[in-house]
N, C-alpha and C positions, 0 to 999 in steps of 0.2 A: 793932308794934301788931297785934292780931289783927282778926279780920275784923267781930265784936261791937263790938271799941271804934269801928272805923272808924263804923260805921254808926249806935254811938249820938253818936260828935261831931260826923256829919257838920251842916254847918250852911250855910247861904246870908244872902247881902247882905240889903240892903231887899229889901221885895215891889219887883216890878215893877206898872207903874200897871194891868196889867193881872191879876194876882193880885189886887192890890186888889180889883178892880170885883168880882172872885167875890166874894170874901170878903163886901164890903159890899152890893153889890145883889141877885146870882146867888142866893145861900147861901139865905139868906130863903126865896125862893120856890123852892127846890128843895126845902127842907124838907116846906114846907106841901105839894106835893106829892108825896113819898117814898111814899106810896100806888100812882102809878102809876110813877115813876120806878124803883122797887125790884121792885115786885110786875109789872108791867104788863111790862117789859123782861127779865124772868127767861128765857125761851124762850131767848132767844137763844143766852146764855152756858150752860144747861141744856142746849141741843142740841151744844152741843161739852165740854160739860166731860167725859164721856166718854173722849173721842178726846185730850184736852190729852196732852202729852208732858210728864206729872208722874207723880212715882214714889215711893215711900213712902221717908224720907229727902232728899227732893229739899230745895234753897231754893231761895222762887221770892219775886219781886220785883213785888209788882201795883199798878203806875201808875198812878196816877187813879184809887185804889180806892173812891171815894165816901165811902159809907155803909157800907161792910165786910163786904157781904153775901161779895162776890165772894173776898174776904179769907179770910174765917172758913169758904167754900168749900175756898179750897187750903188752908190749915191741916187740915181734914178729912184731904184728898187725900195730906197728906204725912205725914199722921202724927206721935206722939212725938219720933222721931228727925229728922224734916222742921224746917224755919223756915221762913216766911211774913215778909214785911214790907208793909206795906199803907202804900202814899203817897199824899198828896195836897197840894194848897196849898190848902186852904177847910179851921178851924181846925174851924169848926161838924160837916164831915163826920166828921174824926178822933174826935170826942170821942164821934159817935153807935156808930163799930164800938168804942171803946174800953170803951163803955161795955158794949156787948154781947159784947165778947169776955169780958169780967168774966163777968157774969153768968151765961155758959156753964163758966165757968172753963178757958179756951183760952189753954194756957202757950205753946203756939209760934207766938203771933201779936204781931207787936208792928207799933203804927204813927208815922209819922216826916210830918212835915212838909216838903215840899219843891214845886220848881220842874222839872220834868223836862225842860222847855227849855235848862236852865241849866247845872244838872249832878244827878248821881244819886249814890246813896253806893256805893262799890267793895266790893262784896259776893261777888264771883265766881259770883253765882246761876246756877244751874243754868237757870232759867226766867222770862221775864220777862213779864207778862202785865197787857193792857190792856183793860176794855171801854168803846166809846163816849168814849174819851178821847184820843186820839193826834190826831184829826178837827177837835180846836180847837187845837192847836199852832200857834203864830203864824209860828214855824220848825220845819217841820216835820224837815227833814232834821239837824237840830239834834238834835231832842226823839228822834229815831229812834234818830242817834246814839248818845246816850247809856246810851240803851236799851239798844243792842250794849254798850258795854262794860263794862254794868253784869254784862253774861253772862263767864261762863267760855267757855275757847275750846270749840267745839261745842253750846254751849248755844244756847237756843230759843226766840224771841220770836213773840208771836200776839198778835193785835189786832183786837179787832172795832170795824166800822167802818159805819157807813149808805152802801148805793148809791144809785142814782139819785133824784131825784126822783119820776118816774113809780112806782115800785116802791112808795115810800113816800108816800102819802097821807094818813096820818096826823100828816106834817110839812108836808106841801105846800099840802093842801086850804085852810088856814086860812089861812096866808099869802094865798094865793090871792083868798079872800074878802074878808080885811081891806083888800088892795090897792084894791079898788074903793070903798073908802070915805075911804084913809085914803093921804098919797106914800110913795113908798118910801125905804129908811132913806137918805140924803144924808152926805157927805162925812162924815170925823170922829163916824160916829156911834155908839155905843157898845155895841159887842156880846160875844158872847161866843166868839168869837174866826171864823177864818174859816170856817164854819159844819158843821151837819154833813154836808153831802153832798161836801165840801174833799180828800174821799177815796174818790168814787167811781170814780173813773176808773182801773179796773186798770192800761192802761200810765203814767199818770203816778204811778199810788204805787209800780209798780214801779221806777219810775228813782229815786224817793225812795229806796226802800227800798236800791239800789244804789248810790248816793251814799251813803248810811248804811251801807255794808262791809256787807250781808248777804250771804250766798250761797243759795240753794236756796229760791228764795222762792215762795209757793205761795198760790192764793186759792181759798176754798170759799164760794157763795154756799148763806145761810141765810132761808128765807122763815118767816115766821109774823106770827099776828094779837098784836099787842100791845090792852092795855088802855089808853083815852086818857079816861076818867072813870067813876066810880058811876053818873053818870045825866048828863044832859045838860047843864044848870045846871056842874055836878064836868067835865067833857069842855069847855065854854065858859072856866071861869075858869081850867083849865090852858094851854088855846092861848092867851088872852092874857096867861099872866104867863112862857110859857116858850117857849121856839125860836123858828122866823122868824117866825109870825105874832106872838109877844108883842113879838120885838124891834124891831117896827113901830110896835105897839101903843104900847109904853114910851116910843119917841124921840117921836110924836106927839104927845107929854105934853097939852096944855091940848084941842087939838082933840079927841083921841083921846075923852079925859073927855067931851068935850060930847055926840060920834056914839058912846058904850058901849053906849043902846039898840037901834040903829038896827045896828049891827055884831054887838049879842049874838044880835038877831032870825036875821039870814043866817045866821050860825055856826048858830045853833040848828038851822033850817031843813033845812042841809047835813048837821050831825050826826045828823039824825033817820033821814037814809036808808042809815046804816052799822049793820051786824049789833049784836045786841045777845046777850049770854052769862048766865050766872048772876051774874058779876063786874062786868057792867055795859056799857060802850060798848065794842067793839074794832073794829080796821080792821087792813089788810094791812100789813106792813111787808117791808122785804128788809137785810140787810146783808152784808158779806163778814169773811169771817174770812180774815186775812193771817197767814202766819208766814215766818220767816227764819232762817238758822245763821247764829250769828258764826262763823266757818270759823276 
């Protein structure tokens, strides 16, 4: 079987109840806002794509590739003779790069549905590459795994990932806020996996990462202002429909609805006193970009 057919049969069980929830709850409001999700987070993977360890001909494998901006990126990078595969488990995200890879007419991108907890399709990629996505794996050293042997032996897996709290305030601040109005999320509560700061802790991802068979593992911290709304109003209905402050917000259900004034007011408040751009509201953020050899 060649390495094409592998990857167009690959196929997985049911969703997991936790795929699910993307699909049905997540997706939705990721959508709505793609605006800052896409646009507002670019720096990041911008300040390293650069430096990636991709090569004209390379195939590379991009996990959690959203919306396909990041996708239709390494497809550039690799050129004619390169392949790209762009994964996700949210059906909604596939269809928005599919739709855009069309449009540009980009033959060496294809994308695939899947679970990278689960398992990955045997590719022998050269390069495996993840942004903002590894950080909700439920098993992480699982999801890392597979990552590795999705690689050919010597190949090169990079991961950006959100550090601490303090660094990011444009994840924190809100939660922050909402707590004093509203409990915090309680047992069984339904989120979007173990959140994103679940990988700030360089020696704990690096034991991950070495449970996961990497060798030569290395971390580079990246600062920049991301984008978190057009104007204030756009920066309020984003913290409540997305990350830890929405995921407060959502379990609150009936209460939440009753105090939305009374919480949009503080939100506002706090929001007014972060820098504003031509793009609209931004604040600091930090991440680490992680990479490893499958030796």
């Amino acid at each position: 079987m060649t390495t094409e057919m592998q990857i167009l049969e690959f196929r997985q069980a049911d969703d997991t109840a936790f795929v699910s929830f993307w699909n049905e709850v997540l997706a939705p409001k990721f959508i709505r806002f793609k605006h800052i999700l896409v646009d507002g987070l670019t720096q990041h993977s911008e300040a390293i794509f650069p430096s990636l360890p991709v090569r004209p001909g390379d195939r590379v494998l991009d996990v959690g590739c959203g919306f396909g901006d990041t996708a239709i990126k390494l497809a550039e990078m690799v050129g004619p003779k390169g392949e790209v595969v762009g994964l996700d488990c949210c059906d909604a995200f596939l269809e928005f790069g599919r739709r855009r890879a069309a449009e540009q007419e980009i033959a060496n991108l294809r994308f695939i549905r899947g679970d990278a907890e689960r398992s990955l399709p045997a590719g022998n990629f050269d390069v495996v590459f993840a942004r903002f996505g590894t950080m909700f794996f439920g098993s992480p050293v699982a999801g890392l795994r597979n990552m590795r042997k999705a690689l050919r032996p010597g190949g090169e897996m990079v991961h950006i990932v959100w550090r601490n709290r303090a660094d990011n305030p444009w994840l924190s601040m809100a939660k922050d806020v909402v707590l004093q109005f509203l409990p915090a999320l309680g047992d069984g509560a339904r989120t979007c996996g173990p959140g994103p700061f679940s990988m700030a802790d360089k020696d704990a991802v690096t034991d991950m990462m070495q449970a996961a068979g990497y060798a030569d593992i290395t971390f580079r911290r990246v600062d920049a202002e991301v984008l978190v709304g057009q104007n204030i109003q756009d920066a309020i209905d984003f913290q409540l429909a997305i990350g830890p402050a929405g995921e407060v917000f959502r379990e609150a259900g009936e209460e939440a609805e009753a105090k939305r004034d009374i919480v949009e007011l503080a939100l506002a408040e706090a929001i007014e006193q972060q820098s504003v751009s031509s793009d609209g509201i931004v604040m600091p953020s930090s991440s680490w970009v992680i990479s490893g050899i499958n030796p």
